[in-house]
N, C-alpha and C positions, 0 to 999 in steps of 0.2 A: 514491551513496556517502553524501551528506549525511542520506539517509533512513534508512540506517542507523545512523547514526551517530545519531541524534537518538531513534530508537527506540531503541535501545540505552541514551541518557540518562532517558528517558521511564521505561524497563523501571526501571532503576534508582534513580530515583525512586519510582516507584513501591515498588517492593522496601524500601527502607525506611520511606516512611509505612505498608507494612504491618505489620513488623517492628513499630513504633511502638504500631500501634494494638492490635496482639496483644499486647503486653509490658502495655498499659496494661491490657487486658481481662484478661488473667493476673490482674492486682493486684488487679483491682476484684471477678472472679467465681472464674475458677478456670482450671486449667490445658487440660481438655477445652472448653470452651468457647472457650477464647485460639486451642486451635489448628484448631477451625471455622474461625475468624476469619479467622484469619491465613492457613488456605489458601485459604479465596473471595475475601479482598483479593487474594493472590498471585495465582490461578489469572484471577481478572479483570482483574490488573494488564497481561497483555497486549493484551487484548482493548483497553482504554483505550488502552494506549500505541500500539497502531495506528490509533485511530479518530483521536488527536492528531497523531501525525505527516502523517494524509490531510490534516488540518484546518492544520495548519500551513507544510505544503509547499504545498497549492491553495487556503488560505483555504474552501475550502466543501468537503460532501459529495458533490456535485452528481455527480461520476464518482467514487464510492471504489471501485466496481469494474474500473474502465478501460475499460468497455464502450466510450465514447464517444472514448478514445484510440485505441483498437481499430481502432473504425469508420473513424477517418480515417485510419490509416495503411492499412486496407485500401482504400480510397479512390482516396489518393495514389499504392498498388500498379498499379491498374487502372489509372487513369491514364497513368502511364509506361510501362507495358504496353500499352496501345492507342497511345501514342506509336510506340515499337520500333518495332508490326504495323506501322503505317501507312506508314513510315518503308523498311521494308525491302519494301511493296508496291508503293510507287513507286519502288523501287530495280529488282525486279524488270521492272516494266512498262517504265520507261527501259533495262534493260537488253535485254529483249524485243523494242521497238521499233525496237533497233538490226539 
């Protein structure tokens, strides 16, 4: 939730220093040119405000795709998973023995 919430600040930030920078480009060149502008700040404003939010939720990029979150919870799956087996093959073999 907080990551949402934060990119959603980000977007919106965003969203206005583009508005900003196209309002100014308007003034200084012309109206087709402000709204280039304005929509490659926009349309890249999400792209930034995601790579901020990786960067401020984990301090680095190091997993911005999760791969390596991924990996452990597959991991930690097997693992309890080869608990269970184990668990219910000594169950069986104690019950066997009987």
């Amino acid at each position: 939730m907080k990551a949402l919430i934060l990119y959603i600040v980000f977007v919106l930030i965003g969203a206005l220093v583009a508005v900003g920078i196209g309002y100014w480009v308007e003034i200084q060149v012309s109206s087709t040119v402000s709204l280039i502008v304005f929509l490659a700040l926009f349309f890249a404003n999400f792209f930034v405000s995601w790579l901020a939010v990786i960067f401020v939720m984990d301090g680095s990029f190091k997993d911005a795709q999760g791969k390596q979150a991924q990996l452990d919870i597959e991991k930690s799956g097997r693992a309890a998973a080869n608990v269970r087996m184990q668990a219910a093959a000594e169950k069986r073999a104690a019950r066997d023995a009987i």
